[in-house]
KEFIGU-304607 format. One record per atom (N, C-alpha, C): x, y negated, z negated. Coordinates in steps of 0.1 Angstrom, whole numbers, padded with zeros to 4 digits, always signed. Each point is the difference from the previous one (the first is absolute). Example, Ala and Ser with C-alpha at 12.3 -4.5 7.8 and 13.67 -1.06 7.14 Angstrom:
# KEFIGU-304607
+0132+0057-0078-0009-0012+0000+0009-0012+0000-0004-0011+0007+0009-0011+0000-0008-0011-0008
END
This chain:
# KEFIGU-304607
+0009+0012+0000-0009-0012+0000+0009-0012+0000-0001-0011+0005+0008-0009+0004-0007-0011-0008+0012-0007-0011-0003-0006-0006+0001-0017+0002-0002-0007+0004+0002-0015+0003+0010-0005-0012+0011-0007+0002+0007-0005-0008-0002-0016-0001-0005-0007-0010+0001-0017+0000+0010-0006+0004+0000-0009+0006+0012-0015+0009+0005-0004-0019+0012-0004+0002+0004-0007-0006+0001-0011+0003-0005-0011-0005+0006-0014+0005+0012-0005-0008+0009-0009+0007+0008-0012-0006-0003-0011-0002+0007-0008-0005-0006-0016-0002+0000-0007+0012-0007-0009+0005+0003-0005+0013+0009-0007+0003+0009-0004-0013+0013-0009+0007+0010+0009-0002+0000+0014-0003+0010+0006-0004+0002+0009+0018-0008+0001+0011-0002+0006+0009+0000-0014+0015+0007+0007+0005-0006-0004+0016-0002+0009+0008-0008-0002+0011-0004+0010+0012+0014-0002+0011+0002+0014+0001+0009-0001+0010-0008+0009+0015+0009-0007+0012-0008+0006+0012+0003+0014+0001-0011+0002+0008-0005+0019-0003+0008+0001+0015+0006+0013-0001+0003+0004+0016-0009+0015+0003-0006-0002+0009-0008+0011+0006+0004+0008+0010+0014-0004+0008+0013+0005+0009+0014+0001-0005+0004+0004+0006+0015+0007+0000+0007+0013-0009-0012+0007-0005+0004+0011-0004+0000-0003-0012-0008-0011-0007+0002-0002-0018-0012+0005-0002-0010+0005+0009-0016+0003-0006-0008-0011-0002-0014-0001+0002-0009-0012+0001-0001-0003-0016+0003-0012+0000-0006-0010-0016+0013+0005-0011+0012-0002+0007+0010+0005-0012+0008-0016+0002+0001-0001-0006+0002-0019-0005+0019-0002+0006+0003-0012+0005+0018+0002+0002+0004-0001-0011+0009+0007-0002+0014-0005-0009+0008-0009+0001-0006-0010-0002+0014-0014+0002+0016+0005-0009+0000+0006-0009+0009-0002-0007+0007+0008+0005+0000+0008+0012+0009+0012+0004+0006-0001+0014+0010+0002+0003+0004-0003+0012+0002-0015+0008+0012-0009+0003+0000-0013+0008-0003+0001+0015+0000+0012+0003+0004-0003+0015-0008-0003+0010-0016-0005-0006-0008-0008+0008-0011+0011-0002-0005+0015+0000-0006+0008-0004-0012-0008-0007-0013+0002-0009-0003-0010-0012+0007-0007-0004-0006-0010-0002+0004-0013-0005-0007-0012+0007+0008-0009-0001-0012-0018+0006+0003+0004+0012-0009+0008+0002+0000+0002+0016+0004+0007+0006-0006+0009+0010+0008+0013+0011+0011-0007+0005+0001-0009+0000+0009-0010+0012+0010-0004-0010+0000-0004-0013+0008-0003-0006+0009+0006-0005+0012-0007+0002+0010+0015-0010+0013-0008-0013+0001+0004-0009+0006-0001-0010+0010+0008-0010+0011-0002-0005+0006+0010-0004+0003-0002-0018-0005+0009-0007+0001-0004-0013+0010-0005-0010+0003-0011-0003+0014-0007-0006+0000-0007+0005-0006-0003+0015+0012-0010+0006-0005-0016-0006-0009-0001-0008-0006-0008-0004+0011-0010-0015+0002+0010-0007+0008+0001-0006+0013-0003+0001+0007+0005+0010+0013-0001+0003+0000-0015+0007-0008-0004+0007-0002-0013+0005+0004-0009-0008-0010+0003-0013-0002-0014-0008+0013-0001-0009+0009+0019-0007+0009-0006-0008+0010-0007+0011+0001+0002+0013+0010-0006+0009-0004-0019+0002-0009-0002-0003-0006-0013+0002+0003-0003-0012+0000+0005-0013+0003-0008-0011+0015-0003-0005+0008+0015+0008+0011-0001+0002+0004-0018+0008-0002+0003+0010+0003-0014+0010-0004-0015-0009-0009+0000-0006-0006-0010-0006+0008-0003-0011+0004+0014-0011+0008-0007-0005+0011+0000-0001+0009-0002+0011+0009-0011+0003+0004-0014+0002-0016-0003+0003-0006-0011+0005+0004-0009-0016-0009+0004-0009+0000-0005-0012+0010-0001-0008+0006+0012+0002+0015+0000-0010+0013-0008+0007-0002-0004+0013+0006-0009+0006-0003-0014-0002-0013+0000-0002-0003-0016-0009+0003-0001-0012+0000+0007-0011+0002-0005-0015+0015+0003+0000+0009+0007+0011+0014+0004-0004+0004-0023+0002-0007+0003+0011+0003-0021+0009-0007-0005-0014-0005+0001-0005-0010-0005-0011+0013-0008-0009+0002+0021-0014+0011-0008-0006+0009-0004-0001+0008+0004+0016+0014-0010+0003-0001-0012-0001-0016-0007+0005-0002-0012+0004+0005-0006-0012-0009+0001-0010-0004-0002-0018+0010+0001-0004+0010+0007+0003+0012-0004-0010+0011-0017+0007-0005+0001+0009+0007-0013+0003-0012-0014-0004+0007-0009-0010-0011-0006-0005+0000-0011+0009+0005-0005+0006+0001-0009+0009-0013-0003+0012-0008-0009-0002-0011-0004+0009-0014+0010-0010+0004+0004-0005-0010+0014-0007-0006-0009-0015-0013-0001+0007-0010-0007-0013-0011+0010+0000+0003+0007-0015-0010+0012+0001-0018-0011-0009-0005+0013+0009-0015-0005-0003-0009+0004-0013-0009-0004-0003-0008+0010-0005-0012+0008+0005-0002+0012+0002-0011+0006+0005-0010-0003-0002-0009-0005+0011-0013+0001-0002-0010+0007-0010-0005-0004-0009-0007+0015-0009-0011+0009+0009-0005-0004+0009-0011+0007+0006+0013+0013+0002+0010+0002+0005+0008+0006+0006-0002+0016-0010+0001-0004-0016-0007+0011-0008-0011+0008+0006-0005-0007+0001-0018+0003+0001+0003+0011+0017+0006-0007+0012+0003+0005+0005+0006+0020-0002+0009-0002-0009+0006+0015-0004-0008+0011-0012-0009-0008-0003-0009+0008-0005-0013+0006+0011-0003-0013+0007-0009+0011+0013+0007+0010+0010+0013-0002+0000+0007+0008+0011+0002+0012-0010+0003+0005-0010-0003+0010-0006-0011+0009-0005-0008-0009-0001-0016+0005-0001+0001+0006+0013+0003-0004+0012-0005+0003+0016+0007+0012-0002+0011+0004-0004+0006+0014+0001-0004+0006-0008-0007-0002-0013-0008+0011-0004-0015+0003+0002-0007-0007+0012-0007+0003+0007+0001+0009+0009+0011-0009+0006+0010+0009+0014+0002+0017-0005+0003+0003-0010+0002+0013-0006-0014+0005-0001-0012-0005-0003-0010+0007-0005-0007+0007+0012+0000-0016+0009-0002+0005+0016+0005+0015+0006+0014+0000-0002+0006+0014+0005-0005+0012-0003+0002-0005-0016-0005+0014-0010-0012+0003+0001-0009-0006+0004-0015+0001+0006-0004+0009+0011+0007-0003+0010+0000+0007+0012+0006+0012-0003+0014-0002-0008+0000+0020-0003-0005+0008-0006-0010-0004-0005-0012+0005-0008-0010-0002+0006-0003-0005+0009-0010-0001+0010-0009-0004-0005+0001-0011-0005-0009-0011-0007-0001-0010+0012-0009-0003+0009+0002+0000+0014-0005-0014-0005-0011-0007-0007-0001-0011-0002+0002-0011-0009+0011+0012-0010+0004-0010-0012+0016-0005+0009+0004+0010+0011+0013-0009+0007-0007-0008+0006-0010-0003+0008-0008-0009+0007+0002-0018-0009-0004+0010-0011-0003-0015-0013+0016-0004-0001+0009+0006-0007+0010-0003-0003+0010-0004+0009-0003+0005+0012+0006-0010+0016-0005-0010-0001-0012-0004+0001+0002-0014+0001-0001-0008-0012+0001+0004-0013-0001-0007-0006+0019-0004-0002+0009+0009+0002+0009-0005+0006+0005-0008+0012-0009+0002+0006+0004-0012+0016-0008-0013-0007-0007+0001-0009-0004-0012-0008+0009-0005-0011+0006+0002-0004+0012-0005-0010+0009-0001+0009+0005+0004+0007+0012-0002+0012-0006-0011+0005-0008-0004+0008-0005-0019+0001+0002-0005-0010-0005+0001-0011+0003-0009-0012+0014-0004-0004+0007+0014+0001+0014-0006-0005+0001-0010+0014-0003+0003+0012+0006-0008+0007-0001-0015-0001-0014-0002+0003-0008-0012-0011+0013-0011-0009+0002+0012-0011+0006-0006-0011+0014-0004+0007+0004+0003+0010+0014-0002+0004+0000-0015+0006-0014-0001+0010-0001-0010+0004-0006-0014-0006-0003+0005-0013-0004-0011-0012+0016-0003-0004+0009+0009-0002+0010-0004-0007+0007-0009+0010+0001+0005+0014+0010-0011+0007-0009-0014+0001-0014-0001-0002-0005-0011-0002+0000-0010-0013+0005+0008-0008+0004-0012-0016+0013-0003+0002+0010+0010+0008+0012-0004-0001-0003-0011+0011-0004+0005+0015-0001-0018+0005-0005-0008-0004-0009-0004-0011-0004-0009-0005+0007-0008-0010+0006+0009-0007+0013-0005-0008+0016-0007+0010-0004+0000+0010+0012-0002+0010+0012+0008-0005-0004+0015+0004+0016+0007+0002-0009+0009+0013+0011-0002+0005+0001+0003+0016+0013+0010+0002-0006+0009+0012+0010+0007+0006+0015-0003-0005+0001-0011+0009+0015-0008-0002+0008-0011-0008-0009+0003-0009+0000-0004-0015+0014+0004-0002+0004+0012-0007+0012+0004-0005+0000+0019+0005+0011+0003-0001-0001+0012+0003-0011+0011-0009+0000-0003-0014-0008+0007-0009-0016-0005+0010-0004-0009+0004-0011-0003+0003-0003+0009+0011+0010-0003+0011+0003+0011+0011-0002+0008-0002+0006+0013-0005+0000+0011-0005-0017+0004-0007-0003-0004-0006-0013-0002-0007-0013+0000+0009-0001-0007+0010-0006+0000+0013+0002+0011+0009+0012+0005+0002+0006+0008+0007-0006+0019-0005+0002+0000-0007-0001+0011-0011-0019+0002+0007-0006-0011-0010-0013+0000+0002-0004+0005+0014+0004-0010+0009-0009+0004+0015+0004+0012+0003+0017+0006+0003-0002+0016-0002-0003+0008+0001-0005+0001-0012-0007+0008-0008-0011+0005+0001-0008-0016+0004-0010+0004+0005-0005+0000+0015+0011-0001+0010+0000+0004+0009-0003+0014-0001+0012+0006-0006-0003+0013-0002-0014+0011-0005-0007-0013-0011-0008+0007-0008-0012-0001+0010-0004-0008+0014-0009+0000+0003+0000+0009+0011+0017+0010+0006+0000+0013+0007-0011+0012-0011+0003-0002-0014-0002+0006-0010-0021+0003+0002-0006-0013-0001-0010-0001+0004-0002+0004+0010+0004-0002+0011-0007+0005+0014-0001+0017+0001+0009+0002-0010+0001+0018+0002-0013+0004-0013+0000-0007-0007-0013+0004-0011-0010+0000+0009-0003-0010+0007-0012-0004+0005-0006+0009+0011+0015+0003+0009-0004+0010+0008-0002+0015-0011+0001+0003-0010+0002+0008-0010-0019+0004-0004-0004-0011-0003-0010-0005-0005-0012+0003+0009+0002-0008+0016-0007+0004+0010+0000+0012+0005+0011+0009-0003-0003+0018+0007-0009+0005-0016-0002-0005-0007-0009+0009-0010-0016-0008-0001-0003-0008+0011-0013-0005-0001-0004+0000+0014+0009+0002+0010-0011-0001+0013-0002+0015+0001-0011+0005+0009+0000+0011-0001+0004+0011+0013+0011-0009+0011+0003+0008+0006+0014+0006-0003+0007-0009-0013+0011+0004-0008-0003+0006-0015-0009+0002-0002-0005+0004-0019+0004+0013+0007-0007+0008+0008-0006+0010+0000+0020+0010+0009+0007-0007-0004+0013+0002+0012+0010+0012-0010+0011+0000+0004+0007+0007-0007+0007-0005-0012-0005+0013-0014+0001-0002-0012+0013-0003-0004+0009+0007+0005+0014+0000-0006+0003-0013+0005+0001-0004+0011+0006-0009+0009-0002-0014-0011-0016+0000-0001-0003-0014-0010+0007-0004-0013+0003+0018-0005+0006+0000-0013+0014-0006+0005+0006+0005+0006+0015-0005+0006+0000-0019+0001-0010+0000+0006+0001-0017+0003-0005-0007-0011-0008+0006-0010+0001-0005-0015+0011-0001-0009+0010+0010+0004+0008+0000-0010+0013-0005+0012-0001-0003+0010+0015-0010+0006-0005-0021-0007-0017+0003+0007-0001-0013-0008-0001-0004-0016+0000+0010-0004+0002+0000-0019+0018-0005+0002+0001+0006+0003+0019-0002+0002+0009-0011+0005-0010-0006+0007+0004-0015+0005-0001-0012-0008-0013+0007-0008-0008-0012-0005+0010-0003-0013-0001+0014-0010+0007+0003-0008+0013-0008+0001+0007+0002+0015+0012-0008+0000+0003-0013+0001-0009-0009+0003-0001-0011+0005-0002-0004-0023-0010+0005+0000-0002-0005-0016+0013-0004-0007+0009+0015+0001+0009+0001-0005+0010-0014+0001+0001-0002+0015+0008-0011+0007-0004-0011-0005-0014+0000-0006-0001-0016+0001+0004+0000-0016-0001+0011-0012+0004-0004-0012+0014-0003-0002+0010+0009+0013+0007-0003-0003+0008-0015+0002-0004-0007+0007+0003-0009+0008-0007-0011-0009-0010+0002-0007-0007-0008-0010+0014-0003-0014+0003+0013+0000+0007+0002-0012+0012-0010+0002+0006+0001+0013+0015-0004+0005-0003-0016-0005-0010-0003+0010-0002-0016-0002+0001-0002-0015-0005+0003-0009-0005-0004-0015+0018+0007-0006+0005+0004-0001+0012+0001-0003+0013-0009+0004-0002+0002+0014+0010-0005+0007-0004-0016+0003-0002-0012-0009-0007-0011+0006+0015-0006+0005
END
């Protein structure tokens, strides 16, 4: 006698639908495996192809390159500073605080984000994406309030080298931090439209955690560079 077994359900943000293949030898209504195989097989698309890591290896080579970038400015930094000549150090803007407290917050967002998706908490990363690409504006915000008290107090670029440097540091930085956002954002938008929600699993986790990695590192950069300035006046 054939007994009917009950469905189990999951929570709804803990699940997404993935496309059914009804060809190629996987049997009708057997869902893809994003997380298995790069070579274009399942995944975002028959046509697409991807190889696992490379996501990863990308970004520590990109943080690699970058920081050189940085450690090449504070090495010019405190050569500069030790020659006191022309060098009128400033005082930091206070918003600049306020600054390094939201760029930290954003990375422990940035973390909850990742950790979400690997638990497949599909729409608490949703939340925690942008509520990071929301504090990432803010700090930026705050950057561009600070270079506006300092122009208002008349210190300028070419003020003194400490002033220089100070300007210098800031824009950056956030040149950099706003590569940082554009990759959240594209991050943000593969987990809400729905010709990418429904795409390959692993692949998203991969591009969560190269953009966790960036972000993470830029934070890092800007404490440290916060720090340099406030020691090294």
């Amino acid at each position: 006698m054939a007994v009917a077994l009950p469905f189990v359900h999951e929570p709804a943000d803990r699940i997404e639908q993935q496309p059914l293949l009804g060809q190629g030898g996987r049997g009708p209504g057997r869902p893809v495996d994003g997380g298995r195989g790069g070579g274009g097989g399942g995944g975002d698309g028959a046509n697409e192809r991807w190889s696992p890591g490379v996501y990863r290896v990308g970004m520590w080579a990109t943080v690699a390159a970058v920081s050189t970038v940085f450690v090449t400015m504070a090495i010019a930094y405190v050569a500069r500073s030790q020659n006191p000549k022309f060098w009128n150090p400033l005082q930091l803007p206070g918003i600049l605080w306020a600054s390094t407290a939201v760029i930290l917050a954003s990375s422990a967002t940035c973390e909850a984000s990742r950790r979400a998706i690997h638990h497949g908490r599909f729409t608490a990363h949703r939340i925690w994406t942008a509520v990071t690409l929301s504090l990432g504006c803010v700090f930026l915000s705050t950057q561009l309030h600070a270079w506006a008290e300092l122009n208002a107090e008349g210190v300028f670029v070419a003020g003194n080298p400490h002033s220089f440097f100070l300007y210098f540091f800031t824009a950056v930085h956030a040149l950099h931090l706003l590569l940082g956002l554009m990759l959240l954002w594209y991050v943000f938008m593969r987990s809400v439209l729905p010709f990418w929600r429904d795409a390959n699993a692993a692949r998203r986790r991969e591009l969560a955690d190269a953009s966790a990695l960036y972000w993470h590192f830029m934070d890092g950069i800007w404490v440290g560079l916060f720090v340099l300035l406030l020691v090294r006046p």
